[in-house]
N, C-alpha and C positions, 0 to 999 in steps of 0.2 A: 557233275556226274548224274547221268540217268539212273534212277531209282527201277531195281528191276520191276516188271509186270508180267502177270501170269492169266490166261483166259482158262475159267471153269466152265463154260457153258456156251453157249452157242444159242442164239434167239433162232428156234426152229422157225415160228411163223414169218420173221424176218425172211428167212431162207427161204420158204416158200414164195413168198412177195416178188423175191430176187428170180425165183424159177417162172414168175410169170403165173404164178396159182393163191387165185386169196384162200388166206387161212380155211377158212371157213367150208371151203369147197374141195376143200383137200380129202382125201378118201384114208384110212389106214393102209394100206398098201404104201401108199406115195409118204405117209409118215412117215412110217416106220422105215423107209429107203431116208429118210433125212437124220434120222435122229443116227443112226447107223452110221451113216456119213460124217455127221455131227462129233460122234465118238473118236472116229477113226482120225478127223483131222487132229482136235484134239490131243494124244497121243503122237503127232510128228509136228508141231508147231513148235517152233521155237521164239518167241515173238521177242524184239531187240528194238531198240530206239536212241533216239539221241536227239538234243536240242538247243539252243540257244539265244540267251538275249541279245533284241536288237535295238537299238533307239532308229527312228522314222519320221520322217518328214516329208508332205505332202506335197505335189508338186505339180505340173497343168499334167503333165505324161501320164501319171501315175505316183507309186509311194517308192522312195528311196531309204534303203536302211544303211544305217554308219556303214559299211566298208563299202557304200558307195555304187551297189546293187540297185538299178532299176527297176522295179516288178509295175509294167504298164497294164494302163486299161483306165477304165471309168469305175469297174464294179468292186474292184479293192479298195480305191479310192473312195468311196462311197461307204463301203464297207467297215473304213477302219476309220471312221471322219469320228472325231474325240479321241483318237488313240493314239498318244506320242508313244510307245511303246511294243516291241509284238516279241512272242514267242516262237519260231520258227524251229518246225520239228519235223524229226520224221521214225517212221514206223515199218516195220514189215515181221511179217510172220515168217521168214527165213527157206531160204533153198528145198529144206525137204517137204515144205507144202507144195509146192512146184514137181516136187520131184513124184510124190501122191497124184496129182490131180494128170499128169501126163501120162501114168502108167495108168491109171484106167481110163483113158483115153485113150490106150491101145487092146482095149478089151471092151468096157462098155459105155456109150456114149451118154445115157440115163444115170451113171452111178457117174462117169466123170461131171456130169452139167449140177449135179446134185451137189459133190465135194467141192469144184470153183465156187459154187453159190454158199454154200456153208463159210469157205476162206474168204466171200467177199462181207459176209456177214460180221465174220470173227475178226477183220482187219477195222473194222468198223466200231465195234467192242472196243478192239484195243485202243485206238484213237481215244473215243469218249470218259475210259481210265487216263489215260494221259492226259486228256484235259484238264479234268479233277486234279491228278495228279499238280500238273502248273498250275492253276487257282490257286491252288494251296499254299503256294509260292511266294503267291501275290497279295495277301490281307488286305482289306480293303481297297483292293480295286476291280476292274466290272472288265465283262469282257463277251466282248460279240460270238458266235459261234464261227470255227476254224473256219477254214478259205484255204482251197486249192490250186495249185494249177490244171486247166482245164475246167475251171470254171467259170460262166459267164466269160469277157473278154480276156483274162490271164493267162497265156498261153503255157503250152505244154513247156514251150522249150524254155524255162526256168529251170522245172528242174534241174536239172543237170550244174547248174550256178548254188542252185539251195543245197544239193548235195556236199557242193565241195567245199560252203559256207562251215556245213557240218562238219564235216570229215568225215562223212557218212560212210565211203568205200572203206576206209579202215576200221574205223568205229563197229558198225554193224553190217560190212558186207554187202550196203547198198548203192546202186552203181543207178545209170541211165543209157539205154542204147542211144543208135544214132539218130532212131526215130522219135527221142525223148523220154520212152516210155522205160519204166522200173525195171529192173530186175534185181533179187528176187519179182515177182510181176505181183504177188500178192501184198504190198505195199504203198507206203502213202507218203506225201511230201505235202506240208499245212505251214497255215499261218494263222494263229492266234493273239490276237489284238489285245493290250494291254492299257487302260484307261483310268485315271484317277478321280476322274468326275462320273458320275451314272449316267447311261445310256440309253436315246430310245430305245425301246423295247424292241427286238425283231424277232420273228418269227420264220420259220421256214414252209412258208406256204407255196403252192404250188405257181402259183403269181410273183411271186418276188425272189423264188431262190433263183441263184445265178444257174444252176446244175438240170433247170427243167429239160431244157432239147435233149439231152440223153438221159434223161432219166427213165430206169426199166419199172419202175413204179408206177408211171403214169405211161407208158406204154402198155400196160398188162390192163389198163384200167384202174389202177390205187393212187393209190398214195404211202409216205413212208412215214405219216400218223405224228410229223416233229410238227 
């Protein structure tokens, strides 16, 4: 069972980052429109999760987990090199955040681009509890930071496979259209690597992460400071 998880707060300068505005440059005006945001999502999040152990094995394609699931590419592969083991989860902040950021979507386009960027923030939050969360699981063993689909060479259309690993659509509600993408849409589908010997070190620099080409961080100019 997924141990529940609850988000207090919301990384405003995160959220600005996300809007394409560094911290720094941000005015009171444009704050105070985040943190207001910040509040309100807050108040309609219902954030749910679920996940499961996989055993893995490496392979030229890519890594294969027991029930026999291919996840292709080079960069998971790479990724999870020392790791007979992965946590494979997923996450979302539930329908009525979706259901917030559309409605003012149909009134103001500044206060909706403000609430998506706050729910992209807060889905982000909840992951990195979850993480914690699974370490905790694990005593002594080491483990790389998550991996998505859509990232570097992993393709989208997994998901839709890691969901049903889950049971995600019953569990917590989390489905995948036909173009692969989530819904709820403020939501995450990972893979977190499980290793009983220590690991090189890595880092998420802006050189080595798989997630550079769409990253809104270095599109703005930044970086996301991991």
């Amino acid at each position: 069972m997924a141990a529940p998880v609850t988000i207090s707060r919301v990384d405003t300068d995160e959220v600005l980052r996300y809007m394409g505005c560094p911290p720094e440059k941000a005015d009171a005006q444009l704050r105070a429109l985040v943190e207001g945001c910040a509040g309100e999502l807050l108040t309609v999040a219902r954030p749910r999760w679920a996940w499961r152990e996989m055993a893995l094995t490496q392979e030229p394609q890519g890594v294969r987990l027991e029930n026999g699931l291919l996840l292709p590419g080079a960069d998971l592969k790479g990724h999870l090199a020392g790791c007979c083991r992965a946590a494979v989860f997923c996450a979302t902040l539930g329908a009525e955040t979706d259901t917030l950021i559309r409605r003012a979507e149909q009134r103001d386009m500044g206060r909706a681009l403000a609430l998506d960027c706050c729910a992209s923030a807060a889905v982000e939050e909840l992951c990195d509890q979850i993480e914690l969360e699974l370490q905790g699981k694990f005593p002594g063993c080491f483990f790389p930071y998550r991996f998505s689909p859509g990232y570097g060479d992993l393709p989208l259309e997994v998901q839709g496979e890691l969901l049903n690993l889950l049971d995600a659509p019953r569990r917590v509600g989390l489905c995948a259209n036909e173009s692969s993408l989530l819904t709820p849409r403020k939501s995450v589908t990972a893979i977190l690597g499980i290793a009983e010997n220590e690991l090189e070190e890595t880092h998420r620099s802006c050189l080595g992460c798989p997630a550079r080409e769409g990253c809104q961080y270095r599109k703005a100019g930044g970086h996301c400071g991991r």
